[in-house]
C-alpha positions as CSV (number, residue, x, y, z in Angstrom):
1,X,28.3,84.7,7.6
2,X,31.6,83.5,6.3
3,X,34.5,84.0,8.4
4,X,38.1,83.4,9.7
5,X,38.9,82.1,13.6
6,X,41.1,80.1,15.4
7,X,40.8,77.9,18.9
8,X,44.2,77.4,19.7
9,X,47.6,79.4,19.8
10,X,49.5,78.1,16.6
11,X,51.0,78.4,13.4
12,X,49.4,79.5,10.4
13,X,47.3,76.4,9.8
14,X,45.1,76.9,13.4
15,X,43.3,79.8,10.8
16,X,40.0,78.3,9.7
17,X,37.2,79.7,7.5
18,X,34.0,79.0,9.3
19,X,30.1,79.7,9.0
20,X,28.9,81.4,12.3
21,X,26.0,83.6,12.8
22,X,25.4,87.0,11.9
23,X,26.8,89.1,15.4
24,X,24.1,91.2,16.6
25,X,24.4,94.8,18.1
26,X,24.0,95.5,21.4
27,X,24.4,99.1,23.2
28,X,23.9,100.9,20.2
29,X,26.7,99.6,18.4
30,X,27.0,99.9,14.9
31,X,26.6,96.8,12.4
32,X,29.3,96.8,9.5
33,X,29.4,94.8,6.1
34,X,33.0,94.2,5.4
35,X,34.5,94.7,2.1
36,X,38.3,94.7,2.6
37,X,40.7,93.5,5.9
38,X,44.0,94.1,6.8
39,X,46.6,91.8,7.4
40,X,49.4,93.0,9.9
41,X,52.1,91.4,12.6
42,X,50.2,92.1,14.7
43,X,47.9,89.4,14.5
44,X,50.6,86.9,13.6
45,X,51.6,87.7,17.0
46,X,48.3,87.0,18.9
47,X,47.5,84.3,16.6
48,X,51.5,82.8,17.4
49,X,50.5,83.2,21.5
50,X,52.8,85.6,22.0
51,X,50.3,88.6,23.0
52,X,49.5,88.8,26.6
53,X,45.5,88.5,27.5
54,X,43.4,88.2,24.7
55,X,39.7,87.4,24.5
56,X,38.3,83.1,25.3
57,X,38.3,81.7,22.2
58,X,37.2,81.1,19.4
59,X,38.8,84.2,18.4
60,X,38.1,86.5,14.9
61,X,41.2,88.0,13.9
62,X,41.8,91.6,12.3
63,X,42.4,94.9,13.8
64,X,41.7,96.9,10.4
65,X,39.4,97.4,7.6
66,X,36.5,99.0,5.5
67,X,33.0,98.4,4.6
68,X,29.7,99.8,4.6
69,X,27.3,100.5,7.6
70,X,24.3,98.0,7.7
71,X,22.7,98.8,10.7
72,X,23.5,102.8,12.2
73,X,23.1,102.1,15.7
74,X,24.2,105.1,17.5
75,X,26.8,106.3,15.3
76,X,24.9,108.9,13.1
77,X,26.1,107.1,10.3
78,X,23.4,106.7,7.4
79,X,22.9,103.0,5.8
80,X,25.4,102.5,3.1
81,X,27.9,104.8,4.5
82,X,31.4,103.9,3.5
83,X,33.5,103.5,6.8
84,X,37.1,102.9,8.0
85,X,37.7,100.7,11.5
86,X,39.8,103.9,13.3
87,X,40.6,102.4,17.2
88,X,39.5,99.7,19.2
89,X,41.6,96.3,20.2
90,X,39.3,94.1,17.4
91,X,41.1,90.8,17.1
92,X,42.2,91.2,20.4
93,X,40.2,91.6,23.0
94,X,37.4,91.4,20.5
95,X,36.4,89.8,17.6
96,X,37.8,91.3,14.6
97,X,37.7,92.5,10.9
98,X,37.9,88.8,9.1
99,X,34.7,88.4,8.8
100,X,32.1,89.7,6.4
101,X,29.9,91.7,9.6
102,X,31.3,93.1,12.9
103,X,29.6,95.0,15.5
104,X,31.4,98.3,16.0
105,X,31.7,100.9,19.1
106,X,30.3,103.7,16.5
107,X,33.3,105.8,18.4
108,X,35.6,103.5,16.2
109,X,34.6,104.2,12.8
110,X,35.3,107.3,10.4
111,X,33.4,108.1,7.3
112,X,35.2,107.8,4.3
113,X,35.9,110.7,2.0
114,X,34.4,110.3,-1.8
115,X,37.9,111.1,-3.3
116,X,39.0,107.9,-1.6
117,X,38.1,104.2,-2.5
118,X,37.9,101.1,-0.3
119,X,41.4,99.5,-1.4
120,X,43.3,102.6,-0.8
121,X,41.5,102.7,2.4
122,X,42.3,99.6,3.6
123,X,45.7,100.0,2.6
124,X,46.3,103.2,4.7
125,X,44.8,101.7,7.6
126,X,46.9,98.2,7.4
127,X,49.9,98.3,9.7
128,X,48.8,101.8,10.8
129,X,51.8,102.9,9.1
130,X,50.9,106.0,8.6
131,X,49.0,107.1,11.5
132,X,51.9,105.4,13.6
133,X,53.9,108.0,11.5
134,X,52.3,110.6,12.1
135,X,51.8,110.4,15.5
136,X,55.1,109.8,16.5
137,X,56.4,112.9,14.5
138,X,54.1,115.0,15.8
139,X,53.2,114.1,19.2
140,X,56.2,112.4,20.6
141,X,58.9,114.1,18.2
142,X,57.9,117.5,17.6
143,X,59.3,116.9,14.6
144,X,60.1,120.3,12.7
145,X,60.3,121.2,8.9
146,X,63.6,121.1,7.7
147,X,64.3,117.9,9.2
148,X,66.0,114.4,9.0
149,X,63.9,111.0,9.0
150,X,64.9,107.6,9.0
151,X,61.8,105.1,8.6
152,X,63.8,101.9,8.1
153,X,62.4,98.5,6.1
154,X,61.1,99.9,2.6
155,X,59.0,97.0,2.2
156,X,56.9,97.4,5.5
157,X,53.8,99.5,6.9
158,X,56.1,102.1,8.8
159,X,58.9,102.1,6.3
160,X,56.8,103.0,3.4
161,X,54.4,105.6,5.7
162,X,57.6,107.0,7.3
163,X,59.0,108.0,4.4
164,X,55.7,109.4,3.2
165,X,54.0,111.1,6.3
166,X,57.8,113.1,6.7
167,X,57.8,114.2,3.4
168,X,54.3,115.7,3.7
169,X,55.3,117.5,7.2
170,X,58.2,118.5,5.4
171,X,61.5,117.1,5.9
172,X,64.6,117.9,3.9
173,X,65.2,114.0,3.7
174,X,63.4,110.8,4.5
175,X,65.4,107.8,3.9
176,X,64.4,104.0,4.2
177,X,65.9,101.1,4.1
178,X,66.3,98.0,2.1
179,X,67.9,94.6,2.9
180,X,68.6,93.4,-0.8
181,X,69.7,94.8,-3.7
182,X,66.3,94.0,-5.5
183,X,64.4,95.3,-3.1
184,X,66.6,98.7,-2.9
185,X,65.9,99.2,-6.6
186,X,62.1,98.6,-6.5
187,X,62.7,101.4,-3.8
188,X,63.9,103.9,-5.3
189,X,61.8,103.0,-8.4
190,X,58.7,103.9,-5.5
191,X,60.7,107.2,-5.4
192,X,62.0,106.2,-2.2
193,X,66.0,107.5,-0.8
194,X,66.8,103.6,0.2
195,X,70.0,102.7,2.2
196,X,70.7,98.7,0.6
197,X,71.9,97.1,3.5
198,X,73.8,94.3,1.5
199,X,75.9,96.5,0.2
200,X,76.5,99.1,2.9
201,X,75.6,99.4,6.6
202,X,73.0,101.9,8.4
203,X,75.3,104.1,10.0
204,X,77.9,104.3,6.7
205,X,75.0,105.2,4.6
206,X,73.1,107.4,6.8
207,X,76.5,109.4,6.9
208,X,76.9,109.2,3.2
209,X,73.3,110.8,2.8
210,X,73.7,113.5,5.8
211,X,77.1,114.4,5.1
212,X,78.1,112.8,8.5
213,X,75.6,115.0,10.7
214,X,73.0,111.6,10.9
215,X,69.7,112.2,11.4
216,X,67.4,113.8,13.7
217,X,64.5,111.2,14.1
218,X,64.0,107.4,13.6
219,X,61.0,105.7,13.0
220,X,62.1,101.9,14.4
221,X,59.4,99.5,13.1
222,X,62.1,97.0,12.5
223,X,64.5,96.7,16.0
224,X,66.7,93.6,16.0
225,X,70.1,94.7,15.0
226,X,69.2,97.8,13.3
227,X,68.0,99.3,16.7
228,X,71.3,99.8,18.1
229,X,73.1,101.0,14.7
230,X,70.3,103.1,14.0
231,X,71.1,105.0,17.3
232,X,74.4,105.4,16.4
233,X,73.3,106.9,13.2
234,X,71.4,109.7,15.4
235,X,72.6,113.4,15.3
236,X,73.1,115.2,18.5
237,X,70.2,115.3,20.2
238,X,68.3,113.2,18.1
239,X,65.0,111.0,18.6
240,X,64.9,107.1,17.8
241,X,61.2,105.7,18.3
242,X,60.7,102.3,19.0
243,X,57.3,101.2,17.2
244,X,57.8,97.4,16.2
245,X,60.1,94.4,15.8
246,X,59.7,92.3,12.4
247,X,63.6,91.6,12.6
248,X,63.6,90.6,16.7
249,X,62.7,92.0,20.0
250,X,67.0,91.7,21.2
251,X,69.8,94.4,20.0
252,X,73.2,95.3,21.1
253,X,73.4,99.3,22.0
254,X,76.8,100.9,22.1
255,X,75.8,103.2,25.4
256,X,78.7,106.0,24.2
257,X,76.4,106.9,21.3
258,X,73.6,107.3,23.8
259,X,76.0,109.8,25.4
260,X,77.6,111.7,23.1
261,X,74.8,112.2,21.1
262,X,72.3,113.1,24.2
263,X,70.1,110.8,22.6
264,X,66.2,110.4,23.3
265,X,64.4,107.1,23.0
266,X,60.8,106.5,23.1
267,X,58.4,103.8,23.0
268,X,55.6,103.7,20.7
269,X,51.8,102.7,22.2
270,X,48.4,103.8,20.1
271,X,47.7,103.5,24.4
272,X,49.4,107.1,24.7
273,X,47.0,108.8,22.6
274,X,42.9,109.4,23.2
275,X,40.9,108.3,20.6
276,X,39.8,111.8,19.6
277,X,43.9,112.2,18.7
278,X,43.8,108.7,16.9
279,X,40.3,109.9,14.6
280,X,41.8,113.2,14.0
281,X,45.0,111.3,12.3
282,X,42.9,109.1,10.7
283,X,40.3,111.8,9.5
284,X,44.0,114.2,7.9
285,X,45.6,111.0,6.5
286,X,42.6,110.1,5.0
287,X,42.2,113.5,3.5
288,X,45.6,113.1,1.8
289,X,44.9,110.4,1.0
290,X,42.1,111.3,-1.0
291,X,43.8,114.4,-2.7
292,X,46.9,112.0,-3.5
293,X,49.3,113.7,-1.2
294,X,49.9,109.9,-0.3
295,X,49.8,107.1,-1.6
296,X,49.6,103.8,0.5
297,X,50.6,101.0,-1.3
298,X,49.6,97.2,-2.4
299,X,51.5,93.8,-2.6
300,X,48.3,91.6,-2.7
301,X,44.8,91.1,-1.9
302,X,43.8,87.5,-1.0
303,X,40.3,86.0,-0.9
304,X,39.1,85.8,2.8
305,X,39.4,81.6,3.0
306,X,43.0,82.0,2.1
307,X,43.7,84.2,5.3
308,X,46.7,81.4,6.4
309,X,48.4,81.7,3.5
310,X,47.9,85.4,3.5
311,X,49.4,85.7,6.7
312,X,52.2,83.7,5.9
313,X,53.1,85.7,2.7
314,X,53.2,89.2,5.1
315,X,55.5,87.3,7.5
316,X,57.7,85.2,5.3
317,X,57.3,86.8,1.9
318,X,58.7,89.9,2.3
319,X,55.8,91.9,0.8
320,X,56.5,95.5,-0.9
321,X,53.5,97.2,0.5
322,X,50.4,96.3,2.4
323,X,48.3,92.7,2.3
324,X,44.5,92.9,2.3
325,X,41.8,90.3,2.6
326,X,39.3,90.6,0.4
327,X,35.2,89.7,1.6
């Protein structure tokens, strides 16, 4: 079968399309034909050596995708089912989605809905955007109808499923951000309330939106500088959750608005949630999804040998939605 690994820690290029054989399933695992793959930082970052322990190599990328059950296993699953990749460390700690089969823990897949096909799918699940969302409004923030949300980077999984996932659970406003002027219009074209960054700064234009009162939760998938100004654009009592770092893992925190504002900052790990939380997500998202409540959007889909250049455009090219490999 035709597929993408690597057997070294490098830069893009160490991503080569191989032959290997078909993996078999053992302990009633579930055999999967791949149709579509996700791209997300998160395998730049294991692929780049920067994750802690991974599995020996040669390793498989991919934490995400869709396809179609081959071989049931113990899942319950009828042949030909149409399935989503919901949980497990795949790419990780084992071999991954960029490939055309994988052998699944049949606890990690969710049948797909009819009213939803495979590229929206794969989209939702890319960047786990959405289901990061959702779970941090609802299980870490308690967040309530009626309030503020600020999911910054318009462009990016959590930025774009922020926005979306607080609308649904009904916020008065959800605003993004943008770091260009470009990028702000293609924004608000999306529909999106967009902060452009080279023309204002976070705090100035969250209080220009909230009439000064700032907002009551932020989504932080981006961190570098914007961590400690979005803190400072918190209202009283308000919730920033840290969730990624695509502009740096470093930021400067003014500790008075930590004070005055009786802040609350949490950390963001799929690790604090049980796999029966993570499916039941997946399984509502999906379901929106389906009834276009939702809609996850797409930069590109690449061919599965172009995987390195793929990874390089969701890195360095500043995609406007998600990037999918296509098998």
């Amino acid at each position: 079968m035709r597929a993408i690994q690597y057997n070294q820690f490098g830069d893009y290029d160490v991503l080569r399309p191989v032959d290997i054989p078909r993996p078999v399933p053992q302990n009633g695992q579930t055999l999967v034909r791949l149709t579509l793959a996700g791209i997300q930082p998160l395998d730049d970052t294991v692929r780049s050596g920067k994750r802690g322990a991974v599995k020996p190599f040669p390793i498989t990328p991919g934490g995400t995708g869709v396809g179609t059950v081959e071989e049931p296993g113990d899942s319950g699953l009828g042949t030909g089912t149409r399935v989503m990749i919901s949980g497990g460390r795949y790419g990780v700690s084992t071999d991954g989605t960029w490939a055309e089969y994988m052998a699944v823990d049949p606890a990690h897949l969710l049948p797909l809905p009819d009213g939803i096909d495979n590229t929206t799918a794969a989209a939702l699940s890319t960047g786990v955007g959405y289901l990061t969302a959702y779970l941090a409004l609802t299980e870490l923030a308690k967040f309530q109808p009626g309030g503020t949300v600020l999911a910054p980077g318009s462009g990016g999984a959590v930025g774009q499923g922020g926005v979306e996932i607080a609308r649904h659970l009904g916020a008065s406003l959800a605003i993004t951000t943008a770091t260009s002027t470009a990028k702000a219009e293609r924004s608000r074209a999306a529909g999106y309330e967009v902060i452009d960054l080279s023309r204002e700064s976070l705090r100035d234009g969250v209080a220009r939106l909230t009439d000064g009162k700032g907002v009551d939760v932020v989504l932080d998938g981006v961190a570098g500088p914007i961590t400690g100004q979005a803190i400072g654009a918190l209202a009283r009592g308000g919730t920033l959750i840290s969730i990624g770092y695509s502009a740096g893992m470093q930021t400067e925190i003014n500790v008075t608005d930590l004070i005055w504002k009786a802040a609350h900052v949490h950390g963001f790990l799929f690790a604090l949630f049980t796999q029966e939380q993570i499916d039941t997500a997946n399984a509502k998202l999906l379901d929106l999804a389906a009834h276009k409540e939702i809609t996850p959007l797409i930069d590109r889909v690449f061919p599965l040998e172009q995987a390195s250049e793929a990874q390089r455009h969701l890195i360095e090219g500043g995609p406007f939605g998600r990037v999918l490999l296509s098998l």
